[in-house]
N, C-alpha and C positions, 0 to 999 in steps of 0.2 A: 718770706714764705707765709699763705695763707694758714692762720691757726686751726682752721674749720676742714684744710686736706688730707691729714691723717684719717678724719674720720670717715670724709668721701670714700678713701682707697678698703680701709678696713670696708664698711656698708659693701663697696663694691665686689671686695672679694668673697666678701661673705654671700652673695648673690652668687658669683659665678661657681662657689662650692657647694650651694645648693645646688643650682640646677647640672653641676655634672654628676652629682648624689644620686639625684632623680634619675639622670640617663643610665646609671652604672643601675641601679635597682630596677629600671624601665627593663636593661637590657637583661641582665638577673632572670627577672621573671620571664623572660618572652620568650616560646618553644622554642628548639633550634628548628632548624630546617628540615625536612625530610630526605633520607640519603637513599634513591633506590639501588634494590637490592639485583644485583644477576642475575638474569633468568634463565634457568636452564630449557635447552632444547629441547623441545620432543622428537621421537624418532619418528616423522611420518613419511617419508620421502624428501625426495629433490620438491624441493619450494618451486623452482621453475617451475616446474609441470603444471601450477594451478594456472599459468600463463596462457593454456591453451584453451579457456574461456577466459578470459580478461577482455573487460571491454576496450574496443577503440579508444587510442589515444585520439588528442587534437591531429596531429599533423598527420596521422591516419586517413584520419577523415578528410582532410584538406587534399591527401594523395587520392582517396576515389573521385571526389568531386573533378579534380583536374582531370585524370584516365578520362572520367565520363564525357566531360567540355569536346577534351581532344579525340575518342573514338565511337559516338556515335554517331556522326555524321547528320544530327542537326542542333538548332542554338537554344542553350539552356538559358533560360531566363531567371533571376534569382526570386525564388518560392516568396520571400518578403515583398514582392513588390508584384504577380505575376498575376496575371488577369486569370480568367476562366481558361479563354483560348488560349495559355500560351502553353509551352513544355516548359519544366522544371523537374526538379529533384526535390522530393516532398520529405524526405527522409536517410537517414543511414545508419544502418547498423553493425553489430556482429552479426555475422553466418556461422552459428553453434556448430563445429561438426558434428558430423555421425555418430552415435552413439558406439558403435563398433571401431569403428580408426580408432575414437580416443580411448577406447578400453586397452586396445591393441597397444596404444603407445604408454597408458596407464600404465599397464597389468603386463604388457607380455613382453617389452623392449623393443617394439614397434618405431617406426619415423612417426615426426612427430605430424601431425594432420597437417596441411597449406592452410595460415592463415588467410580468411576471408572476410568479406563483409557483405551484406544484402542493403542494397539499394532501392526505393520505391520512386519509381517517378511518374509523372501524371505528361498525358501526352495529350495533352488541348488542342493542339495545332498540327491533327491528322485527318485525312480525307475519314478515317472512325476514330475518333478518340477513344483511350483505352487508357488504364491502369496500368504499369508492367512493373517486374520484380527485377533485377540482374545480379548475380555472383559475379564479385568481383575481386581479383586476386590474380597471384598473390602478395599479402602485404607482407613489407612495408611498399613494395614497388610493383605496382599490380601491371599486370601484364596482357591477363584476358579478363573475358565477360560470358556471362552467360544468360538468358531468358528463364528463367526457369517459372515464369506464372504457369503457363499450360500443364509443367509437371506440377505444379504445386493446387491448382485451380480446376484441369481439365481446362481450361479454355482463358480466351484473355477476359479479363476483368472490365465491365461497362465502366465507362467513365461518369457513370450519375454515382457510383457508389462511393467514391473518393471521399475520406474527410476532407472537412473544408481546412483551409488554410487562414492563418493568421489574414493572412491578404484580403480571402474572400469574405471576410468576419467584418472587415472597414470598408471594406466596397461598398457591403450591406448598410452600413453604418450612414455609412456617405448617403446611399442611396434613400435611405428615410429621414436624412436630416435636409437633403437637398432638392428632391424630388417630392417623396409624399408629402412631408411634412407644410410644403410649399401648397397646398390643396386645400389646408385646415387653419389660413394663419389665425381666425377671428375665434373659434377653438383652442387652439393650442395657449395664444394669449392669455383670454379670460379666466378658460378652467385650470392651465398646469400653468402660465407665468411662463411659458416658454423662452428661452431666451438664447436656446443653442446652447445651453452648456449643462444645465441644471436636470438633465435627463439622461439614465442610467438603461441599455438594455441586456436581458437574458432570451437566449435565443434556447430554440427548443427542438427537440426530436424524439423519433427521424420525421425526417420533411416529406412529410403528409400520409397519403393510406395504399400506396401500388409501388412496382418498383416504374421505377425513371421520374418519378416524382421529386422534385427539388425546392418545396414550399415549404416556409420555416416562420411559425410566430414567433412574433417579437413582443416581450412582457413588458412595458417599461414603468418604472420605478423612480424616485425623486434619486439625484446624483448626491449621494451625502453616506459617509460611511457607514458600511451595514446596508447597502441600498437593499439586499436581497430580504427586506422586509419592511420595505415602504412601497407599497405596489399605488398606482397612480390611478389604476379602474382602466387605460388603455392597452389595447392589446392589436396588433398590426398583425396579418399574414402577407408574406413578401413567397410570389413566386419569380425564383432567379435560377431555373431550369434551363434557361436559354442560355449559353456562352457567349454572346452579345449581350453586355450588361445592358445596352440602350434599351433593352426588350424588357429589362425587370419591369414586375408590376405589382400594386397592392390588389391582390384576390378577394381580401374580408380586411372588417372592421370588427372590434369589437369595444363598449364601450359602457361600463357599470349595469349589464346584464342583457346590455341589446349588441344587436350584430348589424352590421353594416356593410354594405355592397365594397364601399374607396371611401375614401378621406373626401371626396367630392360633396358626397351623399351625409358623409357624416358633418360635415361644415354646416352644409344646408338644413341639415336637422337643427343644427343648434341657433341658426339663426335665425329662424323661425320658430324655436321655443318649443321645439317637438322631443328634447332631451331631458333625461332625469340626471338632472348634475348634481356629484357629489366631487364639493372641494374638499380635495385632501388640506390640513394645514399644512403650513410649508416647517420642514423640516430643516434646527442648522446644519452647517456643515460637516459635524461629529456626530450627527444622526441621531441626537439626543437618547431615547430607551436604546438605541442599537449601538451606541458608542463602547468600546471595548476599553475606555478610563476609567481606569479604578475610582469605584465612589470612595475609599475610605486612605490612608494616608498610611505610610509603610509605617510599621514599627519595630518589632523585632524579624531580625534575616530568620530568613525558610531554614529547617537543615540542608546539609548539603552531607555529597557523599565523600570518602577520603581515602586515598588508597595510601597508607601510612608508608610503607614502602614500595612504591611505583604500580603499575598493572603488573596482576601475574597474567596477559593474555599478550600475545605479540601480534603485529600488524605487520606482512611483508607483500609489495604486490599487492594481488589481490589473495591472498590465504591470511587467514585468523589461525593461533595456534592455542587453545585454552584447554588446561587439565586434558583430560584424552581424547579430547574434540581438534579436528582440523577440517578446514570447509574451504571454499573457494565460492566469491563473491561476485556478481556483475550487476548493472544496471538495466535492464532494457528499453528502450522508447516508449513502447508501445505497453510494456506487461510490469517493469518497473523492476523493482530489489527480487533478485533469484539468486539461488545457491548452488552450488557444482562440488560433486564428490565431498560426499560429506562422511567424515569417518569417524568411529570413537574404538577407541584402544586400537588405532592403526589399522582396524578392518571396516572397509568400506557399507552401509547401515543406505543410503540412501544417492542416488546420481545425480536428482536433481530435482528440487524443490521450487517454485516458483510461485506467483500470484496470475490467474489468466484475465480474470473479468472482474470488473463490479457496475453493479446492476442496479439500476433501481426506478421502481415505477413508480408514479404520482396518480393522483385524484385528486380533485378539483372541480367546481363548475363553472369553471375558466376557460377557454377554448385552450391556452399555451399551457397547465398546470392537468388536464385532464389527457392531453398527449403526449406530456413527456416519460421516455421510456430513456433514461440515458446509459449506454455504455462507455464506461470510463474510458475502456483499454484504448478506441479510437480517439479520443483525444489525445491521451499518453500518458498512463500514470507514470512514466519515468522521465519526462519529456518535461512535467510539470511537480517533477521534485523540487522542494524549498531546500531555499539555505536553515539551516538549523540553530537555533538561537543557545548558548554553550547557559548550562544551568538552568533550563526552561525544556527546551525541547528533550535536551538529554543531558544527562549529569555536566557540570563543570568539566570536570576533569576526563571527559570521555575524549576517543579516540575520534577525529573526525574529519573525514575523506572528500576528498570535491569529488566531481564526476563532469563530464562530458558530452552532450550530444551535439546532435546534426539534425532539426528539424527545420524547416521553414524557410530555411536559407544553405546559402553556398559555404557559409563559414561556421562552425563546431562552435557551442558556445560552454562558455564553463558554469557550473554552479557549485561555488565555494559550500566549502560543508554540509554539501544536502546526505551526507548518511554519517553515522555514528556508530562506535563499537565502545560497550562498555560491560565491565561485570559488576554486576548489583547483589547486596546484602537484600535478601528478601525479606528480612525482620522477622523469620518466621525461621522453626527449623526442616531441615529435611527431614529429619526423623530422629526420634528423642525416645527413652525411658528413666521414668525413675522408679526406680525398684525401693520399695517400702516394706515388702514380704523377702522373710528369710533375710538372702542379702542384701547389704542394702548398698548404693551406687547409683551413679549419674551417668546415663549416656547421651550422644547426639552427634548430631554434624548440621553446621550452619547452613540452609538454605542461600547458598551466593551460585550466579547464574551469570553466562554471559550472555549480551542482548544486541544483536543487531536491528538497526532501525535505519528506516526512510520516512518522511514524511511528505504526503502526497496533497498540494491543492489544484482541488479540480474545479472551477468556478466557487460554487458556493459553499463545498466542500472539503473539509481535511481530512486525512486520512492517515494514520498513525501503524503503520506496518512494521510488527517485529516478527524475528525469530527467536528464540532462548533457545538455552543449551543447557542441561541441568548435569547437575555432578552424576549421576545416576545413569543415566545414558539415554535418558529423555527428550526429546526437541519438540519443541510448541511454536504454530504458526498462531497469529493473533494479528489481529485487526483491530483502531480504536478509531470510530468517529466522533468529531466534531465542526466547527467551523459553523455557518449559519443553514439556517433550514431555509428553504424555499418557500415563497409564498404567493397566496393569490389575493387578488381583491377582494375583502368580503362583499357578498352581498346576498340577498334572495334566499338560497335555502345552502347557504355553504357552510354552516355548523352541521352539515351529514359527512362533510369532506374533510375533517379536520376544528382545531378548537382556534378561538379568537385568541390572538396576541395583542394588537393592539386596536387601535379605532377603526383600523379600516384594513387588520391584518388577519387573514386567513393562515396559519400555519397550515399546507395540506398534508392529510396522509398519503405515506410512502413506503417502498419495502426494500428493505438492501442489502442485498447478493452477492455474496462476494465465491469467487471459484478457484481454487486451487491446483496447481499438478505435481502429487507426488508420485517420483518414481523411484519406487523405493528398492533395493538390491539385498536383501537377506542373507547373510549368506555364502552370497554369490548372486549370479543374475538371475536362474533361473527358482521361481517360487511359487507357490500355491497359495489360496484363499482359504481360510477355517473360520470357523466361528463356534463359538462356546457360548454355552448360556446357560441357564437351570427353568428347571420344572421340579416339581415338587413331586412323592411319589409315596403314595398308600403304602405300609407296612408293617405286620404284627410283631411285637415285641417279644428279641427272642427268648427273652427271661419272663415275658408275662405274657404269653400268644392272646391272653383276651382282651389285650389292650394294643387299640393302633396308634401309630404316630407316622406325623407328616414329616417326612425329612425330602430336603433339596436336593438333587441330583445333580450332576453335569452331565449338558448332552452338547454332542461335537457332530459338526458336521463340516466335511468340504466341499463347498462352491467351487461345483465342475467349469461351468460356462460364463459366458458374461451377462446371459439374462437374471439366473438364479442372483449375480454380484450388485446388479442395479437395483438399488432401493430407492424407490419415490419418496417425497418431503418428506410428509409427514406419516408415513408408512411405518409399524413395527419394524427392529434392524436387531439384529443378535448384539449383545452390550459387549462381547468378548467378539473382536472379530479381525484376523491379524494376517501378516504375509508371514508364509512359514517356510519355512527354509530345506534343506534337504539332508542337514546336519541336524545332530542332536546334539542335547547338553549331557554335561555328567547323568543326569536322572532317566533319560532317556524320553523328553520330551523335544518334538521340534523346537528349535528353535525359531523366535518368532519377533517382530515387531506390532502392535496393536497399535489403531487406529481408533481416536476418539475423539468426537465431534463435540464443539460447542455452539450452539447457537437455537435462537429462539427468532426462525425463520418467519415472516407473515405468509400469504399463500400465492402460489408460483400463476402467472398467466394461467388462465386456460387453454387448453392444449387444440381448442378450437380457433382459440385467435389464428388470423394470417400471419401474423408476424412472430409465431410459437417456437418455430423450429430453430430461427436466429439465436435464440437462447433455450434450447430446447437442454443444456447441462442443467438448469436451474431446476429441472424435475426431478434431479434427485441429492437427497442428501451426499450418498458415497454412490458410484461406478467403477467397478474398477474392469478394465480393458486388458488387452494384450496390448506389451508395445509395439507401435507402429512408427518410425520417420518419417510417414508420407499423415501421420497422424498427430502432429506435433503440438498442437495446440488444439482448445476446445470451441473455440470461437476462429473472428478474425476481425479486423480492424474495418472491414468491408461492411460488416453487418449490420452497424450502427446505420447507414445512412439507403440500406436495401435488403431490412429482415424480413421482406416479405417474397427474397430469392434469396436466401442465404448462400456465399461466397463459403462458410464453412456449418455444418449442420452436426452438431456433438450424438445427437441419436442418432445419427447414421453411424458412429463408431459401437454402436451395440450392436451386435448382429449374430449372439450365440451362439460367439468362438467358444474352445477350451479354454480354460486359463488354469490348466492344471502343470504343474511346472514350466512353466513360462515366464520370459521376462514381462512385469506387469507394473502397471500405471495406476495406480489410485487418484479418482475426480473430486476432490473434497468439496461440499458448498455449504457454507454456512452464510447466517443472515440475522435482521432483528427486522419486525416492523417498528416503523416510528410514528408514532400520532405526536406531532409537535404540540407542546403545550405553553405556558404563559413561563415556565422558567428555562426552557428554552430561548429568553430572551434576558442577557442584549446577544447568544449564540450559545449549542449546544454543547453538554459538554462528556467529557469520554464516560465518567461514572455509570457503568451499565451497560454501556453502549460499544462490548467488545466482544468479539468472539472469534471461531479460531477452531484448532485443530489443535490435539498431542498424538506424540509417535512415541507409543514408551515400549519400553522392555519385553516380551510377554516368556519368560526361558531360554529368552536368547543369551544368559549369561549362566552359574552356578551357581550364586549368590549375588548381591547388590555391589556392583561395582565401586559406589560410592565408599564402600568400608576403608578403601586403599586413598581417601583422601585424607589430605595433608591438615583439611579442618577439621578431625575428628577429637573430641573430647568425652573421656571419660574418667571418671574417680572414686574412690569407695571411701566408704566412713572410716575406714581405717589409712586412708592417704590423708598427706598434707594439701589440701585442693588450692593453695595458695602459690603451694612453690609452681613454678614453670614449665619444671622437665614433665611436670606430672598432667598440669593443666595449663593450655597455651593462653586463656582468656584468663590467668591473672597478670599474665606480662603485659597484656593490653594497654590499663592507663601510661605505662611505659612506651610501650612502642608506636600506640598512637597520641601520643603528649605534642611530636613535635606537629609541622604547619607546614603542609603540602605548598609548593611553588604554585600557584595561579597563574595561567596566562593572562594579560590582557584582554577585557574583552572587546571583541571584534563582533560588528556582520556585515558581511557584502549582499543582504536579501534584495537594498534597492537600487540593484546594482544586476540583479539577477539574469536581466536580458541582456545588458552587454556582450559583445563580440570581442574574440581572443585577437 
C-alpha cells in the first residue's frame, strides 16, 4: 500500500466536502422560484363573443383565396410574382360587421353576425383595369361574394390608384439596375463604384402631380446599414404608368443640384467634364456613424420588470381581461393594432378605437425629399408589424401574440410576436397624500397600467403604438417614433430644409400626423358634445362691495352640429370637452368621458394644395361626426397614390349634421414636427417624440374608481406600517425575494417573410 494514499483520499474528500458546502450555501441563498397565484375571473360576458372581431386566422385566409381561384372565373396570378397587366389578390382581410348586428348580438341576444372577410384585388388584365373589393363569406367555408367597391366608392376604383406591390417595387428595381443604369456605365463607375450591389433605393410619393400619373423618384443611397442617411447626390424619376413594363422610362435625372433629361444626357455630361462631382466616401458595410453597435460594452443588466406572482391580466382569444377593463383586440392590414368593445366595470365606455393614418410631409431641395408626402396606412401599418424583441421592445415577461396576414401573395404569412400585452409599474403614483396637518397618515395607490403595443416599420420608420388602460378608468392612445430620419444630399442652399448630419447628409424637415377613430358609446350609444372651460368674471366683494375681485367661472356649452365640433390645428379648443351621456351620476351631472389631445403638431398642407383634400382630417385637431357605416374610415388606402381625386375625402363627412344625442365618432389628430438634427444620428429616438390622446372620466362615475383597487395603501402614525395586514408594501421584500421563470430568448424577426 502506498504510504502517500491516505493522504490523497483525506485532500480528496475534503475537496468534495467543500464544494457540496458551497452548493448546499449556493442553493441556501438563491430565491425560490415564483409560484403564480389564481386568477380570479371577471364578470364581463361570454369571452366568445370578442370572437366576432377576431382577426382572420391562416387557414381562413387560405379558404378565400381558394373560393376566389375557383369562382371568379378568371386566373389569379400570385401578387409575389404578378406583373402590372396581370389579376391578383392584393390583400385580405376581416369585414368588421355592422355596428348594429354586432350590438344586436352584444347587447340584446341577437345571432351572431356571418363571419366575413374583404378581399382587394387588382384587375390588370381587363379590357379597363380597375381596382375591386369583394365580401366573402361565410367563413370558415365561404359560399358567396360580393362587389361591394360601388357601394363603398360610388364607382369602381381607377387602376393607377393601386399600391404598388412588393412585385412592382423589384420590377422597378430591375428596371434601373438593368435598363437605366446600362446608359450611365462610365458614371456610375467612376463617381458611385457601382458595381450592382453596393446601391440602396427609397422610392417616393405619390407618383408625380395629376391623377393617372405613375412617376416615382428613386433616391439612392450607398447599400450599407442605415443606408437611409447616406444619400449618394443621385436621384432617378422612373415613369412605369404604362402596364407594359417594356415602356418604362427614365423622365429626369437629377444629380448634386442639376437635373437632367436620362441617364444618356447625364453620361455625356460627365464625359465631357460638364459635371460638379462630389465623391461620397465609400462607406463600410455597418454604415460607420449610422451603425446601430453599441460603442461602449455591457456592464451592469438594465432593470427589468417582475410580476412576483404571475400577471394579474389574462389573455383569452382575442379579449384582455385586466382589473375592470375587458377589450377585444385585432390587427388590421392596412390601419394596424384596433380595439373592439372596450369596457370598464362591465359597462361598455367606447366600440371601437383604432389608428387610420399617419402622415408625413418632407422638404428638401432634392426633387425625391421635396415630394414626398407619405401615407403609411397604404403601405400597411399592420401588414408591416415587427416581430418584437422580448425585454427590449416590451418587458420580458410580457404577453406576446403572433398575428396573421394575407398581403402580396396567395398564402397568409405569420409574424411571430409582433404585439404584446403587459401591465407596467409606472414608478409613479396614481394619486398619493400625506397628511402632516392634524392627522397625520399616508395614502396612495400605485400607478401600474396595462399596455397593449405593436410596433410598426415602415421603410425608414418605427412606430411604437400603445394603448394603457389606467386603474382609474382612463385609456390613453400614444404613438412613439423612431427608427431613422430620411435624408437628402446636401448641397447648395439645403441648410433652409433641415440641419447637416453628416458630410454630405441633409436631415430634411418633416411633419407627422398621425389620426385616430374613436367611437366612443357613453353610456349607451346615443351622446352628445359639451365643453367646459372658464373665463374669468368681474365682481364686488360681498363683505367689502369697494373692493373687486376676479374669480373664474365655468362656462358649458353644447355642440349642436358637426361644424361648431370641428376644430382646425391650431385653433383655440375648449380644455374640457367630453361625450356626455344621457344618464347622470349621483350629483346630478351627466355623465361623461373627456377627450384630451397630446401633440405638438407642425402646420397642416395648405388647404390650397391639389392634393389637400386626400388628407383633408389633418386640418383638424378633434372632429367629431355622426356615425356613419358607409363612413367607416377617414382616408383610404387609394389616396396615397391619387390625392389629387381622393377615393375617400374626411371633409366631406362634415356637413352640419346634428350631433345632439347621436351615436358619435371622435377624429383625433395629433403630430410633432421634426427638424432632424446631429443626434438624431446613428437614428432617432422616442424621448419626446410621442404623443397621443387620453379618454378619462369627466362624472362618469361617483367617486374615483380606483379607491376599490387591490393596490391601495394607507396608515396612520398610530398603525404598525410594517405589519402586512395594515400595509401590503412591507410584505414586498417577501413576496418579491423569489425569481420569475424567464423564458428562453427567442426571435423569428428574420424570419419575418416566411410563408406558413
Amino acid at each position: 500500500m502506498n504510504p502517500r494514499l491516505p493522504y490523497v483520499l483525506l485532500v480528496g474528500a475534503a475537496v468534495i466536502i467543500f464544494i457540496l458546502s458551497c452548493m448546499l450555501l449556493s442553493r441556501g441563498g438563491r430565491s425560490p422560484s415564483c409560484e403564480s397565484q389564481p386568477r380570479a375571473e371577471e364578470k364581463t360576458g361570454s369571452m366568445s363573443q370578442s370572437l366576432v372581431f377576431a382577426d382572420l386566422t391562416a387557414e381562413e385566409m387560405s379558404q378565400v383565396v381558394r373560393y376566389l381561384q375557383g369562382h371568379l372565373g378568371v386566373p389569379l396570378v400570385d401578387a409575389s410574382r404578378a406583373k402590372p397587366s396581370d389579376n391578383c389578390i392584393a390583400s385580405v382581410d376581416l369585414q368588421v360587421p355592422a355596428k348594429a348586428e354586432v350590438l344586436r348580438f352584444l347587447d340584446g341576444g341577437g345571432a351572431r353576425p356571418p363571419r366575413e372577410a374583404l378581399a382587394v384585388l387588382y384587375f390588370g388584365k381587363q379590357p379597363e383595369p380597375n381596382i375591386s373589393e369583394y365580401v366573402v363569406g361565410p367563413l370558415p367555408g365561404p359560399a358567396y361574394h360580393r362587389d361591394v367597391t360601388v357601394q363603398k366608392y360610388g364607382g369602381k376604383v381607377p387602376y393607377h390608384r393601386r399600391p404598388a406591390l412588393r412585385s412592382e417595387y423589384e420590377q422597378l428595381r430591375a428596371f434601373l439596375e438593368t435598363k437605366a443604369f446600362a446608359a450611365a456605365p462610365t458614371f456610375l463607375q467612376e463617381v458611385l463604384e457601382y458595381d450592382g450591389t453596393n446601391v440602396a433605393f427609397q422610392s417616393t410619393v405619390p407618383h408625380g402631380f395629376k391623377s393617372g400619373d405613375r412617376v416615382t423618384w428613386f433616391v439612392l443611397f450607398q447599400n450599407v446599414s442605415g443606408f437611409f442617411v447616406h444619400p449618394v447626390g443621385l436621384e432617378v424619376l422612373v415613369d412605369h404608368s404604362s402596364l407594359d413594363m417594356s415602356q418604362w422610362a427614365v423622365s429626369r435625372v437629377f444629380y448634386n443640384g442639376q437635373y437632367y433629361r436620362d441617364m444618356v444626357q447625364l453620361e455625356s455630361a460627365y464625359v465631357q467634364g460638364r459635371i460638379s462631382v462630389e465623391k461620397v466616401r465609400k462607406a463600410p458595410w455597418d454604415g460607420d456613424f449610422s451603425s446601430m453597435r453599441p460603442r461602449a460594452a455591457a456592464v451592469a443588466q438594465f432593470p427589468v420588470q417582475l410580476e412576483p406572482q404571475g400577471p394579474r391580466y389574462s389573455v383569452r382569444n382575442n379579449q384582455v381581461l385586466f382589473q375592470g377593463w375587458s377589450f377585444a383586440f385585432g390587427m388590421s392590414v392596412s390601419t394596424g393594432l384596433r380595439l373592439f368593445d372596450i369596457r370598464h366595470k362591465g359597462e361598455r365606455v367606447a366600440y371601437e378605437i383604432g389608428v387610420q393614418e399617419a402622415l408625413s410631409v418632407y422638404g428638401s431641395n432634392c426633387p425625391g425629399g421635396m415630394s414626398t408626402r407619405y401615407m403609411d396606412g397604404s403601405f400597411g401599418l399592420g401588414r408591416y408589424a415587427s416581430p418584437l424583441v422580448r425585454g427590449l421592445d416590451c418587458p420580458y415577461l410580457a404577453t406576446y401574440v403572433d398575428t396573421h396576414s394575407l398581403s402580396d401573395s396567395l398564402r397568409p404569412k405569420k409574424r411571430k410576436a409582433s404585439l404584446c400585452i403587459f401591465e407596467q409599474n409606472l414608478g409613479s403614483p396614481l394619486r398619493r397624500h400625506y397628511s402632516n396637518l392634524e392627522a397625520l397618515y399616508y395614502g396612495g395607490l400605485v400607478n401600474s397600467a396595462l399596455v397593449i403595443r405593436s410596433i410598426v416599420t415602415v421603410g425608414n420608420y418605427d412606430y411604437v403604438w400603445d394603448f394603457i388602460f389606467y386603474q382609474n378608468g382612463a385609456l390613453e392612445g400614444k404613438v412613439q417614433a423612431t427608427g431613422y430620419p430620411s435624408s437628402s444630399f446636401l448641397h447648395g442652399d439645403g441648410l433652409r430644409y433641415g440641419n447637416r448630419l453628416w458630410e454630405h447628409t441633409l436631415g430634411t424637415i418633416h411633419t407627422h400626423f398621425v389620426n385616430y377613430k374613436v367611437d366612443l358609446d357613453v353610456g349607451g350609444v346615443k351622446n352628445s358634445l359639451v365643453a367646459h372651460d372658464m373665463a374669468f368674471e368681474m365682481t364686488r366683494a360681498p363683505w367689502s362691495p369697494e373692493q373687486q375681485i376676479e374669480r373664474p367661472r365655468l362656462t358649458k356649452k353644447v355642440l349642436d352640429t358637426e361644424d361648431q365640433a370641428a376644430f382646425r390645428l391650431h385653433s383655440k379648443m375648449p380644455r374640457y370637452i367630453y361625450f356626455a351621456a344621457n344618464s347622470k351620476n349621483k350629483w346630478g351631472h351627466q355623465r361623461g368621458y373627456r377627450i384630451q389631445i397630446s401633440s405638438f403638431a407642425g402646420d397642416h398642407i395648405p388647404e390650397a394644395s391639389s392634393m389637400e383634400r386626400a388628407i383633408s382630417w389633418a386640418r383638424y385637431q378633434l372632429a367629431v361626426t355622426r356615425r356613419k357605416e358607409e363612413e367607416p374610415t377617414s382616408t383610404s388606402i387609394y389616396n396615397q397614390n391619387d390625392p389629387w381625386t381622393p377615393t375617400v375625402a374626411f371633409a366631406d363627412f362634415i356637413n352640419n349634421e346634428t350631433i345632439t344625442n347621436e351615436d358619435l365618432v371622435a377624429w383625433i389628430t395629433a403630430g410633432f414636427l421634426h427638424i432632424p438634427h446631429s443626434e438624431d444620428i446613428p437614428n432617432t429616438v422616442t424621448v419626446g417624440n410621442s404623443v397621443g390622446f387620453l379618454l378619462r372620466p369627466y362624472n362618469y362615475y361617483d367617486m374615483d374608481p380606483s379607491i376599490y383597487s387591490h393596490d391601495g395603501v394607507f396608515f396612520t402614525s398610530e398603525q404598525d406600517f410594517t405589519a402586512c395586514k395594515i400595509n401590503p408594501l412591507a410584505c414586498l421584500p417577501k413576496t418579491a425575494s423569489c425569481l420569475p421563470s424567464f423564458p428562453p430568448f427567442s426571435y423569428d424577426g428574420f424570419q419575418n417573410m416566411s410563408r406558413l
